[in-house]
TORVOVO-559396 format. One record per atom (N, C-alpha, C, O, CB): y, x, z. Coordinates in steps of 0.001 Angstrom, whole numbers, plus 500000, padded with zeros to 6 digits. Glycine has a CB too. Layout:
BEGIN
YXZ;...
This chain:
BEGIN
498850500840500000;500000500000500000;501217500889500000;501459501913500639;499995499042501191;501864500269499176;503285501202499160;504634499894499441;504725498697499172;503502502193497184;505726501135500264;506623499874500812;507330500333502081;507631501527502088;505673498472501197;507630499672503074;507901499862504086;506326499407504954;506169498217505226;509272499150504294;505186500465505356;504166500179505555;503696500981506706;502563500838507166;503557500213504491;504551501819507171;504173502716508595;505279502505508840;506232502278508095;503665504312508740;505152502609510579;505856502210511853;506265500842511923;507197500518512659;507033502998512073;505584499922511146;505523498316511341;504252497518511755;504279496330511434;505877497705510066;503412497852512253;502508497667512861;500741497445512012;499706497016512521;503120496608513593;500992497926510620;500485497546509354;498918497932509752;497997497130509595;501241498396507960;498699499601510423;496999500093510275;496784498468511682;496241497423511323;496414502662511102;497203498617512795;496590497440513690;496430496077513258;495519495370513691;497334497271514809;497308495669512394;497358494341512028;495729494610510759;494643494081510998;499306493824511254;495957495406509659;494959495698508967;493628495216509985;493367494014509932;495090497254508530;492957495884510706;492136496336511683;491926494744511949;490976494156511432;492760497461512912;492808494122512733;492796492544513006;492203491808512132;491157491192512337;494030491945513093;492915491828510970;492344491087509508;490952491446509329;489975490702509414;493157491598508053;490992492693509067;489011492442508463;488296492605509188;487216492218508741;488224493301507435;488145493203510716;487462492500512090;487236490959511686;486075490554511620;488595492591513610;488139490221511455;488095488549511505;487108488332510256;486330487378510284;489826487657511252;487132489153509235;486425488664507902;485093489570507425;484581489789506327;487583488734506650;484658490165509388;483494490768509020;483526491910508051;482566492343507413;482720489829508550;484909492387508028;484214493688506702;483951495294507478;484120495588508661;485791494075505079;483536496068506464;483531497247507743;484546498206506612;484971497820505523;481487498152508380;484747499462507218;485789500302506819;487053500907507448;486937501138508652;486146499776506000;488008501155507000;489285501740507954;490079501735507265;489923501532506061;489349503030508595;491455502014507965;492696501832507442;493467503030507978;493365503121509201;493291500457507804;494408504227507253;495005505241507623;496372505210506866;496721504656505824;494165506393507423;496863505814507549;498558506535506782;498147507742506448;497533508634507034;500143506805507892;498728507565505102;498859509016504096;500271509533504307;501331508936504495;498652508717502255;499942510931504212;501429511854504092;502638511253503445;503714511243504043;501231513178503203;502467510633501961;503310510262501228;504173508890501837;505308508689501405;502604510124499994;503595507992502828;504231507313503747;503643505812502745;504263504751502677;506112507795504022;502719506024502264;501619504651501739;500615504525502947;500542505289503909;500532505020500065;499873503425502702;498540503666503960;497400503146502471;497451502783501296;498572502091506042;496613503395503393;495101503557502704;494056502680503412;493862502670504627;494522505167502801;493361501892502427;492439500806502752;491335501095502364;491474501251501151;492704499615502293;489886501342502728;489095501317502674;488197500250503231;488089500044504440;489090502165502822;487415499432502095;486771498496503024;485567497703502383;485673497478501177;487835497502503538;484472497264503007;483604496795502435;482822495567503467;482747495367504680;482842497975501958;482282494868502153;481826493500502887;482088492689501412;482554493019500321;482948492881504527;481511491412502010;481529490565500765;482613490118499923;483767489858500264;481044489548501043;482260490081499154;483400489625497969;484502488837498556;485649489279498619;482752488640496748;484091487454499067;484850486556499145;486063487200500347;487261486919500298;483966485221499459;485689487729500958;486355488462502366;486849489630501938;487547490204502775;485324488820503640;486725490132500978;487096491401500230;488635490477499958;489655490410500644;485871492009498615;488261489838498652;489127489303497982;490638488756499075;491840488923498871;488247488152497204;489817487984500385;491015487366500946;491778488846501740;493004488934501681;490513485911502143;491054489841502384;491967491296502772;492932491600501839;493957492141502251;491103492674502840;492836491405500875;493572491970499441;494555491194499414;495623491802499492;492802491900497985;494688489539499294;495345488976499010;496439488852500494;497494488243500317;494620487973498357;496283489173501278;496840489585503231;497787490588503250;498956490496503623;495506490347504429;496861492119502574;497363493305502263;498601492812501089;499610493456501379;496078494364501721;498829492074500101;499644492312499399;501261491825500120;502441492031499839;499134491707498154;500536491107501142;501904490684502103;502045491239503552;503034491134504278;501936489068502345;501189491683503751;500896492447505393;501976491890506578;502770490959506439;501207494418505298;501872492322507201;502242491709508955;504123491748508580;504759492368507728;501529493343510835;504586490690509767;506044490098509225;507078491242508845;508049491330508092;506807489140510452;506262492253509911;507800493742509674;507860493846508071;508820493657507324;507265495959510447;506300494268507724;506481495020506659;507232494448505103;507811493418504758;505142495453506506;506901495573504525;507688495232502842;506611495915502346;506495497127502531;509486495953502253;505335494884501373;505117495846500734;505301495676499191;505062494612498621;503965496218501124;505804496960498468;506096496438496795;505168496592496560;504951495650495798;506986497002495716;503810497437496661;502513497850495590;501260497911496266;500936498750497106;502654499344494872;500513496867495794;499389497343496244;497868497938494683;497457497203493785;498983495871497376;497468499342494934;496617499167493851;495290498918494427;494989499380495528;496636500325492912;494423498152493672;493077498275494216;492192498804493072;492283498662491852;492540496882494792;491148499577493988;489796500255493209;488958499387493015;489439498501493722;489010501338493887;487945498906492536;486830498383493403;485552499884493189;485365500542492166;486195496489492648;484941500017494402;483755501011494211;482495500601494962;482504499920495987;484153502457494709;481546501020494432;480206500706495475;480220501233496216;480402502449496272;478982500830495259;479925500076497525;480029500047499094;478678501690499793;477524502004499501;479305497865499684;479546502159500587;478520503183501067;478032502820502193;477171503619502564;478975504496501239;478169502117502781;476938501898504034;477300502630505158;476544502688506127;475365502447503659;478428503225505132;478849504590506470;479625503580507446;480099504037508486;480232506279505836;479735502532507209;480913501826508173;480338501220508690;479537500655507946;482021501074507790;480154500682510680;479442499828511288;480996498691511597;480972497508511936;478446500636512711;481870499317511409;483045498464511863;484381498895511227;484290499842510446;483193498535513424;485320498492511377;486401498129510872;487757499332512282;488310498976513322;486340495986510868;487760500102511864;488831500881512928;490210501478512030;490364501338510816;487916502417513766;491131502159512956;491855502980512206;491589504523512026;491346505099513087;492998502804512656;491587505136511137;491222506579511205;492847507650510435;493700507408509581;489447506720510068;492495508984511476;493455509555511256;493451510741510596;494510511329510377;493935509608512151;
């Protein structure tokens, strides 16, 4: 996500969201001052994180979100923030 997306509460709120929709994966801030989504779980719950992420929690602004899609690796038991 690109925007106003760190120091608005964006990786915790992330974390909140796909906890609720069962997905597993993490959410970090990159150097460049974007954050980074990683996440897996079913489609339908995929799809609604995405459509959340393109508006994220009230602080934020975000202008861009790109998405990948890639096959799920199996390394995630849960949904945290990583640094």
């Amino acid at each position: 996500m690109y925007g106003r997306v760190q120091g608005v509460g964006f990786r915790y709120s992330t974390v909140q969201r796909a906890q609720a929709l069962k997905l597993a994966g993490y959410v970090r801030n990159r150097p460049d001052g974007s954050v980074e989504v990683w996440a897996e779980g079913a489609d339908p719950a995929l799809d609604s994180l995405y459509a959340w992420l393109r508006r994220g929690p009230s602080m934020a602004r975000v202008d861009r979100v790109d998405r990948d899609d890639f096959a799920p690796t199996g390394n995630y038991r849960g949904f945290s923030v990583t640094y």
